[in-house]
N, C-alpha and C positions, 0 to 999 in steps of 0.2 A: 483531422488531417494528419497527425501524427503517426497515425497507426500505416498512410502511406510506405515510411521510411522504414518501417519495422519488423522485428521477424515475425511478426504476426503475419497470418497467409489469407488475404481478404480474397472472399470467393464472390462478391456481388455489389455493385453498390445502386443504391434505388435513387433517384433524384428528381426532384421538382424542375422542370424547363429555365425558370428563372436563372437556378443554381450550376447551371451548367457551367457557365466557365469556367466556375472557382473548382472545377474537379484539372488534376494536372495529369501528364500524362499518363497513361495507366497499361500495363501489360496486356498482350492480350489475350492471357487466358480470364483476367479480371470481367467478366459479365456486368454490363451496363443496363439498365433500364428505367425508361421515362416512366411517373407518375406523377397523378392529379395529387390534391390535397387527402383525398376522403381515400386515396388507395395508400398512401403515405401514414394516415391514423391506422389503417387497420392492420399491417404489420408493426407498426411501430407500439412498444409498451408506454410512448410518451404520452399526456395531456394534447401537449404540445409540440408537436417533433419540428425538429429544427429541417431546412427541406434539403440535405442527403445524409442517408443512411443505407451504412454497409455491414453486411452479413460474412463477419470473421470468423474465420475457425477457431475452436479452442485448442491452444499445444497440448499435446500427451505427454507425461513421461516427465512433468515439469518437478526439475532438481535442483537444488541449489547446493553443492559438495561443501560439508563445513570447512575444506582446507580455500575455498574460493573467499572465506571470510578473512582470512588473515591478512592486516593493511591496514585496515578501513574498520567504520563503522556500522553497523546492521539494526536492524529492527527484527521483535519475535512478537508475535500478535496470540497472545492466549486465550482462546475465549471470546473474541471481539464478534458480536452479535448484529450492531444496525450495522447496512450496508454505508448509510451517510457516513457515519466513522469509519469503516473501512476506506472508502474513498478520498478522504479528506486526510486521512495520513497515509496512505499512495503520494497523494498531491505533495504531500510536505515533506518525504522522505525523496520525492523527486526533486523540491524545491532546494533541498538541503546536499545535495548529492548524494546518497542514503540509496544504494544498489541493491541491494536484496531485504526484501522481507521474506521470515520465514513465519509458516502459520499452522497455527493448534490445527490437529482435524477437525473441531468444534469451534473454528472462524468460519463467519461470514463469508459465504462463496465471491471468489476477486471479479468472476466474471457475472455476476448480477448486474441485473439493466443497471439498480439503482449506485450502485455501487462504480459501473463505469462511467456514470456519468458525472459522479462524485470527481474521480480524478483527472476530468477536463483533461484527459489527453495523457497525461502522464503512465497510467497502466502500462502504455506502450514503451517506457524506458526503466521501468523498476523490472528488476525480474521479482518472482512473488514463487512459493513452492509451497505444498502441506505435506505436512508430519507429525510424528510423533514426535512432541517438542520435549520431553522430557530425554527420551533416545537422543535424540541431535544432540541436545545440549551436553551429554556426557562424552559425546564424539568431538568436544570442541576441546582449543588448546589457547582460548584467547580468553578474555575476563570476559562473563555473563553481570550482567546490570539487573537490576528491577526496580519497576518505578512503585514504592510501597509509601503506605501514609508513616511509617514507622523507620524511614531509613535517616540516612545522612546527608546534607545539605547539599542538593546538586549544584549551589556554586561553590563550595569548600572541598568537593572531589578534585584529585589529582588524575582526571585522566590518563591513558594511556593511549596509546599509538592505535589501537585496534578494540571491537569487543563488540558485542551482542547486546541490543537493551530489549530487556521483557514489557512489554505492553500489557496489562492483566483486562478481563474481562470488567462491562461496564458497572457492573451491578456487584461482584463478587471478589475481581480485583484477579491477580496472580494466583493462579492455584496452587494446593500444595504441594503437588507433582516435583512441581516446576520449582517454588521457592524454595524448597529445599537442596537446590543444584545450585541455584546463581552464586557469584562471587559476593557483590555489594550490592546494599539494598540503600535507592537513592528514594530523596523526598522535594519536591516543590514546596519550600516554606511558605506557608501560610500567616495573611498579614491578616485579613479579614474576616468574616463567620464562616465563609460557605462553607459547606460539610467536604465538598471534593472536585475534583475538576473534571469535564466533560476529557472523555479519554483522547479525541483530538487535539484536543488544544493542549494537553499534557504533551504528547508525542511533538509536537509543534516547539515547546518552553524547553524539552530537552533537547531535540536536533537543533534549536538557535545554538547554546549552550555548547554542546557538544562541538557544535560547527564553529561557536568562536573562540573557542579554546587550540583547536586545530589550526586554527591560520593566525595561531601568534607566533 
């Protein structure tokens, strides 16, 4: 239902009889159309589809200008491979206030079924953009982060006002494109054996972090 309010431009939306109500009002160049269950599965990439689904356009031309980052805090996705994690830190960068992600050209496509379904709504208020993240990052004028196994205590950082944190690939981490640009390299101390953290939930333990440091 988010995607309602948002600059996303839905060209169709398909629905089960049931589910009719719950649709609100809708423009009328939006195209409407009734379906059964078994017409609902065969457009649908779900198991499962929940009973309406709409046919959004993808935006062209999607940019994010490194001066729109100064303020605020941002997210860089290097490398991010399963769509579940891309999804699930959408969601958290949504949850967190977290405006812009920017992503390696070798992330995970934002508009994958699986990947929007990951962020429950949210895709439709992060703006998200691909690049060349080593380029961008040398166009920036706010401090770049990276989340390394090798860096500095992310609660003993002194944040700053504004900056960029590098997300690294699930398997491979930050590349060296990239790590060779960023300011400081942060670490999630480890209390217990596990070798490393699932890359969402990392994205997750720094935008807390980040976030509660910001509203002292």
């Amino acid at each position: 239902m988010e995607f309602f309010s948002s600059k996303y431009q839905i060209q169709s939306i398909y629905y089960l009889p049931q589910y009719q109500s719950l649709l609100p009002k809708l423009p009328s160049n939006i195209k409407l159309f009734e379906v059964n269950n078994v017409e609902l599965e065969k457009i649908s990439t779900l198991q499962a589809p929940q009973g309406i689904l709409a046919l959004i356009a993808i935006p062209e031309n999607l940019e994010i200008a490194p001066e729109a980052l100064v303020g605020e805090f941002s997210l860089a996705l290097d490398g991010i491979q399963d769509p579940g994690n891309m999804g699930t830190i959408i969601r958290t960068a949504d949850w967190f206030g977290f405006k812009n992600i920017i992503c390696s050209t070798n992330t995970v496509e934002a508009f994958n079924p699986k990947t929007v379904q990951a962020t429950m709504g949210s895709l439709a208020r992060v703006n998200i953009c691909y690049t060349s993240l080593p380029e961008y990052i040398q166009n920036l004028e706010i401090p770049v982060y990276a989340a390394m196994l090798n860096g500095e205590s992310l609660y003993e950082i002194e944040w700053e006002r504004n900056g960029l944190v590098v997300l690294g690939n699930e398997g491979k981490g930050v590349s060296d494109e990239v790590a060779n640009l960023i300011s400081r390299r942060l670490t999630i101390p480890r209390v217990g054996a596990a070798e490393s953290l699932n890359v969402s939930i990392s994205a997750a333990i720094i935008c807390a972090e980040i976030s509660r440091n910001l509203l002292k």
